[in-house]
N, C-alpha and C positions, 0 to 999 in steps of 0.2 A: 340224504343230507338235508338237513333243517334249514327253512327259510329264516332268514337272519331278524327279520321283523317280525319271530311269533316267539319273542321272550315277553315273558312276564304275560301272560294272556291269562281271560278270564273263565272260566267253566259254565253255561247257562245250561236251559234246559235243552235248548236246540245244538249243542257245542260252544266250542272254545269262539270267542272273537274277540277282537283287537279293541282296548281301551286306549282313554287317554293318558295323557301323562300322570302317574296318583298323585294323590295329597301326601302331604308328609303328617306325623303329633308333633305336635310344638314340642314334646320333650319327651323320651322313652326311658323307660327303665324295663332289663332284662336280665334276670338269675334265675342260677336253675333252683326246680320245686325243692322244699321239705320232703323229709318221708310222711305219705298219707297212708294212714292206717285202715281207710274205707276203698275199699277197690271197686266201690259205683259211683263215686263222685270224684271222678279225676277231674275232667276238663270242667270248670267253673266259670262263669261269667259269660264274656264275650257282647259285654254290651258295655254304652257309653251311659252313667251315672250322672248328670250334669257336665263336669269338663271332666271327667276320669274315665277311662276305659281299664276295663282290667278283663285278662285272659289269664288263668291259672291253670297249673298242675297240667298242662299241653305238651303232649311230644311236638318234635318239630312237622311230625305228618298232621296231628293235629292241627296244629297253626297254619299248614298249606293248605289242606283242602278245608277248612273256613276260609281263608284269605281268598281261596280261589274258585269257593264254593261247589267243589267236585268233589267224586266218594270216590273212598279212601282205593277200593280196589281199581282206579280209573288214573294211579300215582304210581310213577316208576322211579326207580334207579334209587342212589343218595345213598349218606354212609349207612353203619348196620345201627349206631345208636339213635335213628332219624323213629323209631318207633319202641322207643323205650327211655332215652332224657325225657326229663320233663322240665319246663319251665315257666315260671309267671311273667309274664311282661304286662308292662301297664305305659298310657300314654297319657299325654294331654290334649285337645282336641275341643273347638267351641260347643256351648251342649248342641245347638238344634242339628248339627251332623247329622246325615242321613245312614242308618244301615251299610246302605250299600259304598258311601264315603268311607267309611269307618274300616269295610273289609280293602277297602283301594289302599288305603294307610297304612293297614299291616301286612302287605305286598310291599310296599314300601319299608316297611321296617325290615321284612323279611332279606329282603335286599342289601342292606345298608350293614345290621347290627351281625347276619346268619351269612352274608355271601351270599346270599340264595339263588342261583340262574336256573332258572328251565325253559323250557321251549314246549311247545305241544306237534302230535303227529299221530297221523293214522293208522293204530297197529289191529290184528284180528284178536278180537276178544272175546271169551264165551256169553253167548247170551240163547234165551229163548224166544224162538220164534211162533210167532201165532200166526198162521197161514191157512187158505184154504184146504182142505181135503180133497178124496175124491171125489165125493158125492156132494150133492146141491147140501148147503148148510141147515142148520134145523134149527131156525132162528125163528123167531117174530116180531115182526114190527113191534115198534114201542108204541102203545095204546095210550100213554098220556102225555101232559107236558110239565110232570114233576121236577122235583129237581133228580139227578143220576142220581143211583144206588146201588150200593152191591151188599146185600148182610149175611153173614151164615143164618140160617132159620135155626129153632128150636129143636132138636132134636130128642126122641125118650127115653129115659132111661136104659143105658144098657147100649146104647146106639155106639156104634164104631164104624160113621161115617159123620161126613163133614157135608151140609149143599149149603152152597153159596147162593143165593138169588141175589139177578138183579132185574131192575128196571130203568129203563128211560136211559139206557148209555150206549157210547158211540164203544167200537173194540179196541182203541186207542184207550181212552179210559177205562176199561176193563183188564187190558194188558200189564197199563200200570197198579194197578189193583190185586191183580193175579200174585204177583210174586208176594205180598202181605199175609194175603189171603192160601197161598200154599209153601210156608218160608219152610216148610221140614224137606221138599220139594224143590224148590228154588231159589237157588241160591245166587243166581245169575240175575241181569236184569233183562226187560222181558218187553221185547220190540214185536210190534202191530204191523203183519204184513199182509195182513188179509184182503183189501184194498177193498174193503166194505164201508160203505158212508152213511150214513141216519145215526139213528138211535135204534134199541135193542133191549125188548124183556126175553129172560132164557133165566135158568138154574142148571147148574152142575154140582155133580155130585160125586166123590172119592173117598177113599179111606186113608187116613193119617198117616204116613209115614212110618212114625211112631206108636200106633197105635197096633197093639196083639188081636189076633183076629182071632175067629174057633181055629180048631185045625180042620182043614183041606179046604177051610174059606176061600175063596182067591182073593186078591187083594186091587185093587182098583186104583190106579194111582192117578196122578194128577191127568197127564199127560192121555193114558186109555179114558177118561172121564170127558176130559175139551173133547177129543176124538168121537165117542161113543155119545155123549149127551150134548151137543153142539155142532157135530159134521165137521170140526175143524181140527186142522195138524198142530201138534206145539213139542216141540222138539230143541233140543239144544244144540247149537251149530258155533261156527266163529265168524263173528260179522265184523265186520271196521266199527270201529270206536274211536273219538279223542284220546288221545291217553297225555297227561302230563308228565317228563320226563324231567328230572331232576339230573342239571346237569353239574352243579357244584353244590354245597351246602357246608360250613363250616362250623364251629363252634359259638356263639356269641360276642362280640367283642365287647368290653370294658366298657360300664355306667360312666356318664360327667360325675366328675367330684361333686357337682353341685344338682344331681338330678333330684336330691329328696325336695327341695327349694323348688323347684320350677314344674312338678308336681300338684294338684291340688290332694288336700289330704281324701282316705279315703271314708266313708261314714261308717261311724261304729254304733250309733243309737237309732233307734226307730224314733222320729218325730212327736208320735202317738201313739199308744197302744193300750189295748184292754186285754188283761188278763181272769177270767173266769173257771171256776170248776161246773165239769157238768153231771148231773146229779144221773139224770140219763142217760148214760154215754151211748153214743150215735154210732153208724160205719165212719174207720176213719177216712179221714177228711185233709185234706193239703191243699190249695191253690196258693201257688207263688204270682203275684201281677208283677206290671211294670212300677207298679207304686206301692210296694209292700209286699202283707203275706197274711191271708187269709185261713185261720184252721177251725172250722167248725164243731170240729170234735177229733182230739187224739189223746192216746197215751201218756202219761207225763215222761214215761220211762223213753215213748218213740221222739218225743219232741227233746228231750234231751240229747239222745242217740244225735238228731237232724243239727241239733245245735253246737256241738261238738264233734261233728264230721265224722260220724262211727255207723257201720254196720248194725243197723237197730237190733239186729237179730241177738250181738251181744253186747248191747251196750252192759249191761246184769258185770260181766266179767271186764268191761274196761272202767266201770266208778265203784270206788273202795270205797264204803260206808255210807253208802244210801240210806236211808230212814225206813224205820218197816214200816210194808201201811202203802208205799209207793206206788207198790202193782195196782191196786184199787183205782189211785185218782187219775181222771180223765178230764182232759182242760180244753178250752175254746181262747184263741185268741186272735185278734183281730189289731193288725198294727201296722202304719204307712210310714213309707223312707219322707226326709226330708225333699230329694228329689225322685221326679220318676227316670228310668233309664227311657235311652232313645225309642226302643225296640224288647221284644221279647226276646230269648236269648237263641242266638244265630241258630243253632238246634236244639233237638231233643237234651242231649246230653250239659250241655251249657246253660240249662236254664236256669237252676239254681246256683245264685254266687253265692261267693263266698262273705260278702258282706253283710247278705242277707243272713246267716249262720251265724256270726259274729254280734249282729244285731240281735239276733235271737239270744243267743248267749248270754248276753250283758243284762237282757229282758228278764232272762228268769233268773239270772243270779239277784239282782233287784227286788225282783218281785217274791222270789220265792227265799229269801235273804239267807243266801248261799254264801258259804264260806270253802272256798275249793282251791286247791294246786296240783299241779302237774309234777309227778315223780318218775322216776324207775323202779320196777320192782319186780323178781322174780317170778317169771307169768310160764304155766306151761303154754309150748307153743310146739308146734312141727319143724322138723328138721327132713329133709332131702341127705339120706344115705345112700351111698353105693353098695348095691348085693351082687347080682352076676349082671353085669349090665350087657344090653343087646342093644347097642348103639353105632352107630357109621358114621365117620367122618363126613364133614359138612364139603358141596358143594358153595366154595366162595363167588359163584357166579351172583347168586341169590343175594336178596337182600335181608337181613336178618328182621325175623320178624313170626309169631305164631299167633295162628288164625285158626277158624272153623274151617273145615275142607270146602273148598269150591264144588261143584257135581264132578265127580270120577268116576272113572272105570273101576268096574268090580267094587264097589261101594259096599264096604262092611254092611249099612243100613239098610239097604235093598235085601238082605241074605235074614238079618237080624232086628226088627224092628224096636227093639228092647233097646239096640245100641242109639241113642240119642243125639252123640254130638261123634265126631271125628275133627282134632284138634291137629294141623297140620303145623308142623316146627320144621324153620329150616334158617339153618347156618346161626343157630343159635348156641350159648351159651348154658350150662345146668342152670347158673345163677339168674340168668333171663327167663329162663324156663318155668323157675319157682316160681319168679316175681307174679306169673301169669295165674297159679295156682288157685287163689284165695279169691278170685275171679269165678275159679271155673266151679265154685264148689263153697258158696260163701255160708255155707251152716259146718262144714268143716272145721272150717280153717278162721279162727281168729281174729288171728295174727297174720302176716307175710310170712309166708314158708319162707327158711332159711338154708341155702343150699353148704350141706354137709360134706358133700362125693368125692370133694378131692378132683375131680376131672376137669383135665384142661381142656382149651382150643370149643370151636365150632363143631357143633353136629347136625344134623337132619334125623328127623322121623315124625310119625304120625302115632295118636295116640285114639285109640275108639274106647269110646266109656259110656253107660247111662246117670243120667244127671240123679241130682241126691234124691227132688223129689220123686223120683219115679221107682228110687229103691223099697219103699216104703209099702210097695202093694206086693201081697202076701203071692202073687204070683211071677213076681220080676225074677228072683233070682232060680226058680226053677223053667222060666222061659228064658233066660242066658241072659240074665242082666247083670253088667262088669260095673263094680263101683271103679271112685276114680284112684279108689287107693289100690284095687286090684290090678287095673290096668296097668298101671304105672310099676307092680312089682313083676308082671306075667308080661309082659310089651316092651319094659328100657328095660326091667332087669335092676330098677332101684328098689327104695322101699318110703317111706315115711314112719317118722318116728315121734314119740313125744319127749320134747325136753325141757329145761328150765333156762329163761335164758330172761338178761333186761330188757323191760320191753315200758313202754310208757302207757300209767294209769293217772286217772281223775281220781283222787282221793278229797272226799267232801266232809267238810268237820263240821258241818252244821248246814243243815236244812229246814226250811219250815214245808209242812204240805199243803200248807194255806195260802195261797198269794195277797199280800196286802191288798189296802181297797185301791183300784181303778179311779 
């Protein structure tokens, strides 16, 4: 049973502990997302703009673990749509908010607008442990007083092994390092129990997961490498963890009539900016700040793609009448928001908002004096059919939801190195399923696969595939490399197919490839 005073608690590095009472935004507004056609920029923002906060395109697990600052596999229970709605919420809030005010507010909102209750409790969770071994360790003293490191070295061509060096680190900081540094390997996070203290130079050295080795090689995995090049154990066990436990969570309740008013607006123009072509074209180049957005050198076709929220890979097939001549010019630009945001954006993922994309937008339609509307038009795209499908009924214990496989028993990838990813689904939906597709395989797919199958209710299974770029070496498919269209016909028993369906394009009736003068 749960201690009644550990609702609404926060996630740190060290666990869960008791905050104060949160702040409220002076005003919220909350509706679920648009359909987004780029399935790498879901979650946008997550930072306060002057008095605006805005969080887009966010499932509701989303929105917990920023608000509560915990990873996502460290979050239980809640309905099955808690990883698949999406919604933008936005508030009011004075600017100089701190970060961490900011996350206490949407714990707040969380509460109020979602029902949101959880509590936190200590259940056994898979992790890897770093521990001593048998034998005395094979360490060394840290000889300097640099700052920590850990980098893979250079390796020769031809090499199909991985060595990590480091120097000047404690095994705590190594530990956490470790699972980065071996993610084909570790998929768990990865706890220091060595009860070793200083600092430490050493290298270790293994072969990739993924990586085909000659035949009768042996293969040297993460785990024989700590062991064998280090003296130490690292093994995967179930250790106690916080875990956050979602004990209600409801749908959103109803905006004030008056919330667009009590809102400040959001910024659609960049303050200042320079637009230039570069005659040079450089490597490309992105830095998003807190005050703008910096591109030294890109594509006009990828800056378009960034500006209009598209998988640059096609933008080519989402704008109808581009100017020929496009693929050539290569631009630099340099342009600051009216204000800076509080903070950089709460993760990786959230870094680019969507204001900043919008400001872009308006940039080059301007500058490059664009004439463009948004249509429907018959696009081929993939459809999700039913063939002989091999599918099971879902265990409704679970929470609906498909992910990369945690480390398992009898692990397709241990047997198969070719196989890359194991995509585990459970208590899901066809239609949830595809959504995930255009993710898993984004040179494929378009579009969002649209599920075809006919099939009802919840089901569970696992899907083992090698990813697109790895189909591509003239040796994958004779060392047993499963694209992701084969798996899915030889594993569910579905098929994918191409059809014609509406689907929303950028059509441009006038472009210049010259940007006016700066």
């Amino acid at each position: 049973m749960r201690a009644p005073g550990l609702l609404l608690t926060i996630f740190a590095i060290a666990g869960f502990g008791q905050v104060p009472p949160d702040p409220h935004f002076e005003a919220t507004d909350v509706h679920a997302s648009g359909p987004a056609l780029n399935p790498f920029t879901w979650v946008s923002g997550g930072v306060l703009r002057g008095e605006r906060y805005d969080l887009r395109k966010a499932t509701l697990l989303d929105l917990i673990r920023i608000a509560y600052h915990v990873a996502p596999e460290n979050i239980a229970g809640g309905p099955n749509w808690l990883e698949f709605d999406r919604f933008d919420i936005a508030g009011r809030a004075p600017a100089e908010t701190s970060p961490e005010a900011v996350r206490r507010m949407v714990q707040s909102l969380l509460a109020e607008r979602f029902h949101l209750a959880v509590h936190t409790e200590m259940r056994p969770m898979p992790a890897y442990v770093l521990s001593l071994g048998k034998g005395k360790p094979k360490l060394a003293e840290a000889t300097g007083d640099g700052d920590a490191e850990c980098n893979r070295a250079s390796q020769p061509p031809g090499s199909s092994s991985i060595t990590f060096v480091c120097r000047n680190i404690s095994m705590t900081a190594f530990a956490a390092r470790l699972r980065g540094a071996a993610g084909d390997y570790v998929k768990e996070p990865v706890i220091d129990k060595t009860g070793l203290e200083g600092k430490w130079d050493f290298s270790v050295e293994w072969n990739p997961r993924s990586e085909a080795l000659p035949e009768g090689a042996p293969r040297i995995t993460v785990s024989d490498a700590v062991e064998k090049d280090l003296g130490l154990s690292f093994t995967l066990r179930r250790e106690p963890a916080p875990v956050l436990v979602v004990d209600r969570a409801e749908k959103p309740t109803p905006n004030d009539a008056d919330v667009a008013e009590k809102l400040p607006p959001h910024e659609q123009t960049f303050e200042v900016a320079t637009v230039k072509l570069n005659k040079k074209p450089q490597v490309l180049s992105f830095r998003v700040t807190r005050g703008g957005l910096r591109i030294p050198s890109a594509p006009l076709m990828t800056v378009l793609g960034f500006a209009w929220d598209m998988n640059t890979i096609h933008t080519r097939q989402r704008f109808i009448g581009l100017p020929k001549g496009i693929d050539t010019v290569d631009v630099a630009i340099d342009a600051r928001t009216t204000k800076d945001t509080n903070a950089p954006g709460l993760d990786a993922t959230a870094e680019v908002d969507d204001d900043l994309r919008e400001m872009t937008r308006v940039l080059l339609t301007e500058r490059f004096q664009m004439k463009w509307r948004v249509e429907d038009r018959l696009m081929e795209a993939y459809a999700l059919l039913s063939a002989k499908p091999k599918l099971k009924r879902a265990d409704p214990a679970n929470r609906a939801g498909c992910h990369e496989a945690r480390n398992m028993a009898n692990d397709p990838r241990d047997t198969n190195p070719w196989l890359t990813t194991v995509l585990s689904c459970r208590n899901v939906t066809i239609a949830q399923f595809a959504s995930t597709l255009q993710k898993l395989d984004n040179r494929q797919f378009a579009y969002p696969v649209e599920d075809a199958t006919g099939i009802d209710g919840t089901l569970d299974f696992d899907l083992s595939f090698t990813q697109a770029g790895m189909m591509d070496r003239p040796e994958a498919v004779e060392g047993g490399a499963i694209s992701l269209s084969e798996a899915i016909s030889r594993q569910l028993g579905l098929r994918l197919e191409k059809r014609k369906r509406l689907l929303p394009v950028v059509v441009i009736d006038h472009m210049s490839l010259t940007p006016t003068e700066n």
